[in-house]
N, CA, C and O atoms as a Tinker XYZ file with bonds, in Angstrom:
   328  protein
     1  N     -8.927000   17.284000  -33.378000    73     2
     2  CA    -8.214000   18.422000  -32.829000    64     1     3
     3  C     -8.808000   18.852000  -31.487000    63     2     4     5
     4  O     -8.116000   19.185000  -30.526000    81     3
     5  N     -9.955000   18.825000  -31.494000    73     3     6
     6  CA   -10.856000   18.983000  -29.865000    64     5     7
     7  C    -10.352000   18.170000  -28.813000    63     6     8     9
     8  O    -10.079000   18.445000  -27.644000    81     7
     9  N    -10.280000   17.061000  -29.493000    73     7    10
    10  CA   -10.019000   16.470000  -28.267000    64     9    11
    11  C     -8.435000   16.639000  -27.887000    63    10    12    13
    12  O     -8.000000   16.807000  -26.747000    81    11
    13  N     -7.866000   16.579000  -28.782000    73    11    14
    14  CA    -6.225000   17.241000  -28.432000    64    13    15
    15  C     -6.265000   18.661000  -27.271000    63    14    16    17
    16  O     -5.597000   18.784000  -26.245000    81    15
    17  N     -7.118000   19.469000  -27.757000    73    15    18
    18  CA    -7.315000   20.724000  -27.009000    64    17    19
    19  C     -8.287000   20.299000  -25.245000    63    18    20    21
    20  O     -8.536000   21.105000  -24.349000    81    19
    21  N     -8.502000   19.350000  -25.268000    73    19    22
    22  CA    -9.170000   19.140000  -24.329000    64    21    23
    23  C     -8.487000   18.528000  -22.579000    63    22    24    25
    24  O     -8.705000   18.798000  -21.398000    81    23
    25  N     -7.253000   17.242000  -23.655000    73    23    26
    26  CA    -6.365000   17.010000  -22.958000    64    25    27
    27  C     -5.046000   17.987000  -22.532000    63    26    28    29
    28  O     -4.208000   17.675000  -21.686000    81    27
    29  N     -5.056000   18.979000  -23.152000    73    27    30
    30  CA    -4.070000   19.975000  -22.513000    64    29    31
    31  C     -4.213000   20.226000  -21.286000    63    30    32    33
    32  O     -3.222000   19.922000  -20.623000    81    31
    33  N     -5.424000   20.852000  -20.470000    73    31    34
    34  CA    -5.295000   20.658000  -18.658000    64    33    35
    35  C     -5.163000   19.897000  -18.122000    63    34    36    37
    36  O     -4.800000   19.968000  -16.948000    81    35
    37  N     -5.394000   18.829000  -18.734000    73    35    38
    38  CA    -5.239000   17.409000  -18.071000    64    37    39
    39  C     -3.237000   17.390000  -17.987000    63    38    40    41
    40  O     -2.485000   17.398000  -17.013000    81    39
    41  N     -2.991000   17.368000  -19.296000    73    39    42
    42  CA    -1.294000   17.301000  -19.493000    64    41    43
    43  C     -0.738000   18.270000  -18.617000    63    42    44    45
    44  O      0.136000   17.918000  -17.825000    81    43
    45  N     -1.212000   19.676000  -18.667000    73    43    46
    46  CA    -0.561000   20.683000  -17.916000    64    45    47
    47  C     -0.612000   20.359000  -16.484000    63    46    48    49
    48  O      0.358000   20.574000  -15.758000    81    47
    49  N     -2.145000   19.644000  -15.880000    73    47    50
    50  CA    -2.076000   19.532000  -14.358000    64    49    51
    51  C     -0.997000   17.979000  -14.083000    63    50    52    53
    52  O     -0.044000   18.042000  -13.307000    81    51
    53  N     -1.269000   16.954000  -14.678000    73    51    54
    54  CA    -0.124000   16.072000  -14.696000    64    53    55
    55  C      1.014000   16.666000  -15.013000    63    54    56    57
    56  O      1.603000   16.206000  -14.035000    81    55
    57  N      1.883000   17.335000  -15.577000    73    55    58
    58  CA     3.319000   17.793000  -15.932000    64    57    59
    59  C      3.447000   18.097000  -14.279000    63    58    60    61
    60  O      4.212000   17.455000  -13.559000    81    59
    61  N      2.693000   19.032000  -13.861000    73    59    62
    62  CA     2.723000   19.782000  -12.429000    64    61    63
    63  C      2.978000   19.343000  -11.224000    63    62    64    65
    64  O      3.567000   19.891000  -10.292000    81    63
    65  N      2.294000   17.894000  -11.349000    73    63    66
    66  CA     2.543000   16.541000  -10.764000    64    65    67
    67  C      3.830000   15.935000  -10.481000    63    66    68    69
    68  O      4.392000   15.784000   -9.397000    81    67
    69  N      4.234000   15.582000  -11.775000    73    67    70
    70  CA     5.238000   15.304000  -11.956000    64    69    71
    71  C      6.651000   15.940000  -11.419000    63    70    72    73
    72  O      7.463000   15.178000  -10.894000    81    71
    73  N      6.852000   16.897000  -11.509000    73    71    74
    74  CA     7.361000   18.643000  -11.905000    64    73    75
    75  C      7.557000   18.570000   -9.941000    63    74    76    77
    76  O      8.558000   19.066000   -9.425000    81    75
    77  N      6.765000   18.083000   -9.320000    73    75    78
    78  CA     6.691000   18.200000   -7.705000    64    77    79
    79  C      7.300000   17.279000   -7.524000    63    78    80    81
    80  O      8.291000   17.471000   -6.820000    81    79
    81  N      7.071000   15.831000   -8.026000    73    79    82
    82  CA     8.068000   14.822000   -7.384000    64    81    83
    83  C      9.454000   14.760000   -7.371000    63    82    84    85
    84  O     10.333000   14.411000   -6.584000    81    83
    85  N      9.338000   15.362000   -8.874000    73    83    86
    86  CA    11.016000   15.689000   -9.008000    64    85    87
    87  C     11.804000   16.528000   -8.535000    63    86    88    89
    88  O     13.012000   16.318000   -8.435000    81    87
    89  N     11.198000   17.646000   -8.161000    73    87    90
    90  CA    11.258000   18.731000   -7.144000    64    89    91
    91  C     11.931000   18.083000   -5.621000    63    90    92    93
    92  O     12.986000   18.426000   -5.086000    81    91
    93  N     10.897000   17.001000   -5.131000    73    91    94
    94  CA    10.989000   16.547000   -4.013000    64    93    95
    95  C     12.197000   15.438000   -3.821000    63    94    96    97
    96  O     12.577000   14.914000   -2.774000    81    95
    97  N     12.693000   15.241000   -5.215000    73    95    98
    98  CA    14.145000   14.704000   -5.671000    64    97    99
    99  C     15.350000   14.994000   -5.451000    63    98   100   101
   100  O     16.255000   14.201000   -5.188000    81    99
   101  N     15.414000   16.155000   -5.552000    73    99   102
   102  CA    16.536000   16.928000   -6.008000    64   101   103
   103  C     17.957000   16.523000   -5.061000    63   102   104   105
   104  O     19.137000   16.650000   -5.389000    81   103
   105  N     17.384000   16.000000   -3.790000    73   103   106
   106  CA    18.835000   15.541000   -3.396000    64   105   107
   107  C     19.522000   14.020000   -3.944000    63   106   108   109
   108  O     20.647000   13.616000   -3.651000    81   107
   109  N     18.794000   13.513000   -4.572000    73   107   110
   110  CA    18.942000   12.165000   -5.118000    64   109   111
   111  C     19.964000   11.774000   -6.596000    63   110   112   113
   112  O     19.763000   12.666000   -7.419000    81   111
   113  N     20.934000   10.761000   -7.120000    73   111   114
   114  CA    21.762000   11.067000   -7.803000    64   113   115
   115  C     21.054000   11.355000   -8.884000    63   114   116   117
   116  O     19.910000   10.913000   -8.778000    81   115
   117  N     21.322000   12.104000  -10.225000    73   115   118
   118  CA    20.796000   12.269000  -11.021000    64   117   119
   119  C     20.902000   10.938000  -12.249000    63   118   120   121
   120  O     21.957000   10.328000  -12.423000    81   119
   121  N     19.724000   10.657000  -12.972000    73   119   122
   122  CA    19.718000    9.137000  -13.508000    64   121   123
   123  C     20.465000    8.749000  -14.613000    63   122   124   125
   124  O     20.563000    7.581000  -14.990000    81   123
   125  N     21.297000   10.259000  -15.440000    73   123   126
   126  CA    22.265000   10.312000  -16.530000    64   125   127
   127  C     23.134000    9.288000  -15.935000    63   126   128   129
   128  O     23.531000    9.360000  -14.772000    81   127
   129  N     23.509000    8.061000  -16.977000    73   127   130
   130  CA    24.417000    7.380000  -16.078000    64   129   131
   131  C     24.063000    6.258000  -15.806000    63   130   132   133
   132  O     24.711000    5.353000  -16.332000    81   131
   133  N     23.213000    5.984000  -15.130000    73   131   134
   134  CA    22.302000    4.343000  -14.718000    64   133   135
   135  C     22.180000    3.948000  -16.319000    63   134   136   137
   136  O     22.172000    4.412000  -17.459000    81   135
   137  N     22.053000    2.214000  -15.199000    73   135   138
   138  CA    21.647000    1.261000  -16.608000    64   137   139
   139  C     20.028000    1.146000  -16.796000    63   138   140   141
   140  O     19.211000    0.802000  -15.942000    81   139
   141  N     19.797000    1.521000  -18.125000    73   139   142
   142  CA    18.315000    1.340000  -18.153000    64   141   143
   143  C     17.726000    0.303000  -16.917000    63   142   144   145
   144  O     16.994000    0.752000  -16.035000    81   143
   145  N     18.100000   -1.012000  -16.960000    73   143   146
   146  CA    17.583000   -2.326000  -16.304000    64   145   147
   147  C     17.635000   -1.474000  -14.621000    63   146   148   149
   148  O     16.648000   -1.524000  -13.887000    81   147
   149  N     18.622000   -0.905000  -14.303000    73   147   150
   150  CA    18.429000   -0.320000  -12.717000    64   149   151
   151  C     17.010000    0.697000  -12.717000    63   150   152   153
   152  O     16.160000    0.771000  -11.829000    81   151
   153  N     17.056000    1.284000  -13.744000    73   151   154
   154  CA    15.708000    2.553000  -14.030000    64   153   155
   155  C     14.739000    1.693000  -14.087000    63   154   156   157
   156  O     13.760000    1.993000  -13.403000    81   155
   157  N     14.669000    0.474000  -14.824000    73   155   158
   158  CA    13.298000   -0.661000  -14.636000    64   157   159
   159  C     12.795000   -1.061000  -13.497000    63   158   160   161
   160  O     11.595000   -1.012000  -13.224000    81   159
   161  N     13.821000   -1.545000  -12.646000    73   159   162
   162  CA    13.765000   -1.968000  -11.649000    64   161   163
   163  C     13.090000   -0.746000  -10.592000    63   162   164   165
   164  O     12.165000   -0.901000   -9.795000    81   163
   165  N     13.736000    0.281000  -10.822000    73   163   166
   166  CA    13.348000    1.595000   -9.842000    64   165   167
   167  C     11.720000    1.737000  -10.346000    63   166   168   169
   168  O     10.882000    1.728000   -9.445000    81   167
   169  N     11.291000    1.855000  -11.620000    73   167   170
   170  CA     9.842000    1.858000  -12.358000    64   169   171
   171  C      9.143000    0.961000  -11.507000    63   170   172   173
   172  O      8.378000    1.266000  -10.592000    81   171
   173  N      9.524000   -0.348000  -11.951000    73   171   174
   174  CA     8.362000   -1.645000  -11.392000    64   173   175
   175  C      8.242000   -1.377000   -9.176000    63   174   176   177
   176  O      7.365000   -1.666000   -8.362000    81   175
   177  N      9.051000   -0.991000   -9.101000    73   175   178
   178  CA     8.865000   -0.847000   -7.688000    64   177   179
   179  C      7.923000    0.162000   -7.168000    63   178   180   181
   180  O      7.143000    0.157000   -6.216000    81   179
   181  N      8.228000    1.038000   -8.080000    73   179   182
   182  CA     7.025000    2.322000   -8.150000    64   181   183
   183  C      5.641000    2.046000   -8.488000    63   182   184   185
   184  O      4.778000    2.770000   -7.992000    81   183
   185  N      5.309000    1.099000   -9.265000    73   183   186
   186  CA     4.400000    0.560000   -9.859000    64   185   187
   187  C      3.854000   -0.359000   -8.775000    63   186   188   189
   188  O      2.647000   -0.420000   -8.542000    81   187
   189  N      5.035000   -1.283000   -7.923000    73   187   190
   190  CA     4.047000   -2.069000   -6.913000    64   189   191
   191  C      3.504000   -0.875000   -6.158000    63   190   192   193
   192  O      2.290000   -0.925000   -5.960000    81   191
   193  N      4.101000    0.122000   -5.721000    73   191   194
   194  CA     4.013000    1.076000   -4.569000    64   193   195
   195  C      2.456000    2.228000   -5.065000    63   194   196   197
   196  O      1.671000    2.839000   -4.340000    81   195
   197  N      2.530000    2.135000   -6.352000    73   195   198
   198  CA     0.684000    2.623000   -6.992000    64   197   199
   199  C      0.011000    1.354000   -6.812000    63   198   200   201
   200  O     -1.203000    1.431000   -6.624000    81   199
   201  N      0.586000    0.095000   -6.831000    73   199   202
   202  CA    -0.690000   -0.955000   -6.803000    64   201   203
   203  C     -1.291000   -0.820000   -5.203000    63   202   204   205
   204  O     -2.392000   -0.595000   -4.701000    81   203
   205  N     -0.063000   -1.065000   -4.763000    73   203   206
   206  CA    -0.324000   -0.700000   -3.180000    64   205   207
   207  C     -1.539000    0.199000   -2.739000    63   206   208   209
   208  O     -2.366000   -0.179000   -1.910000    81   207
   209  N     -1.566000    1.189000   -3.246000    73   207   210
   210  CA    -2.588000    2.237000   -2.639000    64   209   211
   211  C     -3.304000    2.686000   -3.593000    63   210   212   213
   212  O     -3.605000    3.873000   -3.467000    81   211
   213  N     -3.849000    1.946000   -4.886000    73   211   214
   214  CA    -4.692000    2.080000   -5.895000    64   213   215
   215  C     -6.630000    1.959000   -5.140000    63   214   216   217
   216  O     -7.642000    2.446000   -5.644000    81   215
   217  N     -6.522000    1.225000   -3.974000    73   215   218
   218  CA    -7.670000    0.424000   -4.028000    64   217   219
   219  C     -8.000000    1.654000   -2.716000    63   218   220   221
   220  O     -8.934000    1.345000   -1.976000    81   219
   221  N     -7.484000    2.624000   -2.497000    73   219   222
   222  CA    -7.250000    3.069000   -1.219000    64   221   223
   223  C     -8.032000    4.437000   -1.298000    63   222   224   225
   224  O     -7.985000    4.754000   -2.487000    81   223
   225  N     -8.786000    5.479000   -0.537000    73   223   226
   226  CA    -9.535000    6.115000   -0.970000    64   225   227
   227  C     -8.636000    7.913000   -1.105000    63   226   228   229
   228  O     -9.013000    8.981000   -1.586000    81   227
   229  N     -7.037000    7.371000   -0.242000    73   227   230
   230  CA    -6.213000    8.715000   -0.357000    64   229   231
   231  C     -5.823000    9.027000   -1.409000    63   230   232   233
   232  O     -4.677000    8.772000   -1.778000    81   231
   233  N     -6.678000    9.640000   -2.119000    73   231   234
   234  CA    -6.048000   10.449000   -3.788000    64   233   235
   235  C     -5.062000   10.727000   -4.076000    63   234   236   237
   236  O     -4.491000   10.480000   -5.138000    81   235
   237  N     -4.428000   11.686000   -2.546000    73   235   238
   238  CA    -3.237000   12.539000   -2.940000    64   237   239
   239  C     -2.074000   11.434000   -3.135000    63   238   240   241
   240  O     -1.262000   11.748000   -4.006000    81   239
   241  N     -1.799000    9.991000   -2.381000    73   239   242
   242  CA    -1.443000    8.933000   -2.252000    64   241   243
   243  C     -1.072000    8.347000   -3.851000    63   242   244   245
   244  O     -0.061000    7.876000   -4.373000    81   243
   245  N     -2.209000    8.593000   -4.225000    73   243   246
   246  CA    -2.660000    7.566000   -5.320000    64   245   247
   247  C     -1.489000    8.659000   -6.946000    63   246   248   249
   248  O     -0.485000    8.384000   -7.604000    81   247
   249  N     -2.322000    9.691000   -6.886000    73   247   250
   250  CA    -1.351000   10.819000   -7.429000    64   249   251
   251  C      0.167000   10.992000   -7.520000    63   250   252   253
   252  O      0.884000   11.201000   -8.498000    81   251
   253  N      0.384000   10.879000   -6.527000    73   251   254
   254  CA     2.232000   11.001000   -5.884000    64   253   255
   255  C      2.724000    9.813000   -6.207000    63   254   256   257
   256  O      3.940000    9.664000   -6.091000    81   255
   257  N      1.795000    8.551000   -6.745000    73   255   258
   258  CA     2.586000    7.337000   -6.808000    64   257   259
   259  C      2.607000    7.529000   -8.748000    63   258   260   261
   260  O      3.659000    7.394000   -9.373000    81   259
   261  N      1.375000    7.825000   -9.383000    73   259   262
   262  CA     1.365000    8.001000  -10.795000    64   261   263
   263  C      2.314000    8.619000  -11.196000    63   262   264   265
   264  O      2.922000    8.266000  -12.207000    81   263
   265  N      2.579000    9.473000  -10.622000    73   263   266
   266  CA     3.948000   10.665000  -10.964000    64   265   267
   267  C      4.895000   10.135000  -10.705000    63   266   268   269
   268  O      5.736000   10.016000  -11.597000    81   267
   269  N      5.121000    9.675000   -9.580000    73   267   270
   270  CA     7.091000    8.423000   -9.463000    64   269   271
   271  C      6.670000    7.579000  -10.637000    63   270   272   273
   272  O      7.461000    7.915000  -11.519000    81   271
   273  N      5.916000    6.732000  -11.102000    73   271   274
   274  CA     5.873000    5.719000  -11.622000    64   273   275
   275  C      6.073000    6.519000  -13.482000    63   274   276   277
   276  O      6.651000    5.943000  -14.404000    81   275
   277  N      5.321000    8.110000  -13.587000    73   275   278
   278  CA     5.408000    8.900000  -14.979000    64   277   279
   279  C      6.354000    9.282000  -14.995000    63   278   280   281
   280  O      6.732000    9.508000  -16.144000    81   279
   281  N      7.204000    9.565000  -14.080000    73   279   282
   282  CA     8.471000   10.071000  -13.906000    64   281   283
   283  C      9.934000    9.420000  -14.282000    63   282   284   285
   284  O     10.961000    9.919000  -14.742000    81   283
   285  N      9.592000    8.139000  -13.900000    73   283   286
   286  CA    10.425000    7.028000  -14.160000    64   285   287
   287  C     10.982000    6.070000  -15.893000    63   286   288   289
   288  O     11.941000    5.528000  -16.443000    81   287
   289  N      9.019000    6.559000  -16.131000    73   287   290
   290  CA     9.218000    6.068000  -17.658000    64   289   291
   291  C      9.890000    7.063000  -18.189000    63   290   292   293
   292  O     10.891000    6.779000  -18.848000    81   291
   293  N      9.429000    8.701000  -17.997000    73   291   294
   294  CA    10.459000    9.424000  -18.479000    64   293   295
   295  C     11.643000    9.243000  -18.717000    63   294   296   297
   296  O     11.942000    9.216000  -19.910000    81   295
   297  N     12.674000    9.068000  -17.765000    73   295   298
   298  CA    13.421000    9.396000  -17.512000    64   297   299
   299  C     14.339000    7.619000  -18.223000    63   298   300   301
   300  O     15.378000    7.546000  -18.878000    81   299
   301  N     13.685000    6.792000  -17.877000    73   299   302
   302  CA    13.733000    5.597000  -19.289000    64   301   303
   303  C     13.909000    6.110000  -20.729000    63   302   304   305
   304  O     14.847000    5.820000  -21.471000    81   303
   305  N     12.873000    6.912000  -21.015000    73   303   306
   306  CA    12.633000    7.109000  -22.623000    64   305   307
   307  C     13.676000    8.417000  -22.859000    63   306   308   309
   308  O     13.750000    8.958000  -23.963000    81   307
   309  N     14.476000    8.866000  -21.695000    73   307   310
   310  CA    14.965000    9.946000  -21.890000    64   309   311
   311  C     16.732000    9.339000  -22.038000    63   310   312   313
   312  O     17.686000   10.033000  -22.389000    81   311
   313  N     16.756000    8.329000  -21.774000    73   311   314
   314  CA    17.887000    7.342000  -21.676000    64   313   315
   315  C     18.166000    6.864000  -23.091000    63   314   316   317
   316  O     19.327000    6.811000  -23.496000    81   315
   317  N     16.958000    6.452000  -23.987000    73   315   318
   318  CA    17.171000    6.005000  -25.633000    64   317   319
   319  C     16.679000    6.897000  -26.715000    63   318   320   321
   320  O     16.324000    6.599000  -27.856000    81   319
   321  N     16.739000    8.228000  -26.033000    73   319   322
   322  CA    15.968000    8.814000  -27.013000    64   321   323
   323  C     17.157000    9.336000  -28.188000    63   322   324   325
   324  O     18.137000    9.919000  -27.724000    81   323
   325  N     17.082000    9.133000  -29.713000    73   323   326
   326  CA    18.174000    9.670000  -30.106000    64   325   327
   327  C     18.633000   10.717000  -29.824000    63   326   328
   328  O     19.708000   11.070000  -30.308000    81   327
């Protein structure tokens, strides 16, 4: 249970993260609608684009790419969820 309680700032400052990119979205179509495989495709690109600047010492960089890339699975798992 501690450690459940421990990862909550962690979850709350990632949600926040997240919560900004999508923010920074908002003119973009909304993903209700797409075929999962287009949302994959949009994921793995996000994913090269964190590999890209993983090795790189700009945090905020590195951050903004975890969140497109957390954002994406979301919005995947939000596609099959019953």
């Amino acid at each position: 249970m501690s450690s459940i309680r421990a990862l909550n700032p962690r979850i709350k400052w990632f949600n926040e993260e997240m919560r900004k990119k999508l923010r920074l979205n908002t003119h973009k179509p909304d993903a209700r609608g797409c075929y999962k495989e287009d949302m994959m495709e949009k994921l793995l690109h996000e994913v090269e684009e964190l590999t890209a600047v993983i090795n790189h010492s700009d945090r905020t960089a590195i951050i903004s790419e975890c969140a497109d890339v957390a954002n994406y699975a979301m919005m995947i798992a939000d596609m099959v969820k019953p």
